[in-house]
C-alpha positions, 0 to 999 in steps of 0.5 A: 567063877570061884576067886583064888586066894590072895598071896602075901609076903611076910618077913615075921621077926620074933623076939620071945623072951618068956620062951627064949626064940628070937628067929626071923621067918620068912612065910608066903601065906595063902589069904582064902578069899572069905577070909578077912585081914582080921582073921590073916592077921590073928593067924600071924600073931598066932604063928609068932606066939607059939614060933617053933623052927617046925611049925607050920601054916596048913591050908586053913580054910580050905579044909576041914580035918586040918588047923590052921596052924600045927608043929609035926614031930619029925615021927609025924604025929601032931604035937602042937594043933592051934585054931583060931576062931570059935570052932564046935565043941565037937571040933575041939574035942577032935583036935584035942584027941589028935595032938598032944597041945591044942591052942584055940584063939577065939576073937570077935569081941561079944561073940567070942565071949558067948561061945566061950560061955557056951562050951566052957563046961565041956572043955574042963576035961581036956588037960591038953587044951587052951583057950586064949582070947584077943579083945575085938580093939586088939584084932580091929586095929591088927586088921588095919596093918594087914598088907601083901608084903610086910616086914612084922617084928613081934616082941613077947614078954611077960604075956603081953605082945607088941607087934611093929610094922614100918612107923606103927606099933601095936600092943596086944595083951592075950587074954588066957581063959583056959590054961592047959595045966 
């Protein structure tokens, strides 16, 4: 019998100061159920680093021509495409012929570090892409604060990100391996 996805509650307050976006959203997000804390966790610091009043949680995991993230423009065409993960250097390609901005947020420590020296080459083309790490400590101890309802302030400046949840605070500092400039 196939499970259903776990429900979560998220009130994600965000201060953004290098990009001036200081708006509190309220998201119920569909956790798949191969999906781990790490990675629902990572797809909300995700959503906080590129908040927009348009931008949107698709259906993730449960399909493959959508990312997991995206910003329509009101005419529909995709202006923003954000995955997380290690996607195929065919898969990065797509997504970069379909939006005008495509955000890739690898994690996984080691493995991440591989695939990223695997398709590194093929990607220099793409003037619309960037490939934004987060060290496997930062994603590790994220996964810890995941829970069904959660009140999360993330706070940006100058790159660096703190992420509170009740009496814990995290800082993350993303690790830009490909600018899209």
């Amino acid at each position: 019998m196939a499970q259903n996805a776990t429900i979560y509650k998220i009130e994600l307050s965000v201060c953004d100061m290098d990009r001036h976006y200081y708006e509190t959203h309220k998201l119920t997000v569909a956790k798949h159920p191969s999906e781990t804390d790490e990675r629902l966790m990572v797809r909300l610091l995700a959503f906080a680093l590129n908040a927009h009043e348009h931008l949107e949680l698709t259906k993730g995991l449960s399909t493959d021509d959508e990312p997991d993230i995206w910003q329509k423009s009101l005419s529909g065409e995709i202006d923003l495409w954000v995955a997380l993960g290690l996607p195929s250097e065919k898969v990065v390609r797509q997504s970069c012929s379909k939006a005008k901005s495509v955000i890739v947020y690898p994690y996984g420590g080691k493995t991440a570090e591989m695939w990223w020296e695997k398709i590194q080459n093929s990607t220099s083309r793409f003037d619309n892409l960037r490939v934004v790490n987060f060290a496997q400590a930062d994603t590790t101890a994220l996964a810890q604060l995941a829970n069904r309802a959660m009140k999360l302030q993330v706070n940006i400046q100058e790159g660096d990100v703190m992420i509170g949840l009740d009496e814990t605070t995290l800082y993350v500092t993303p690790q830009i391996w490909k600018d899209d400039s």
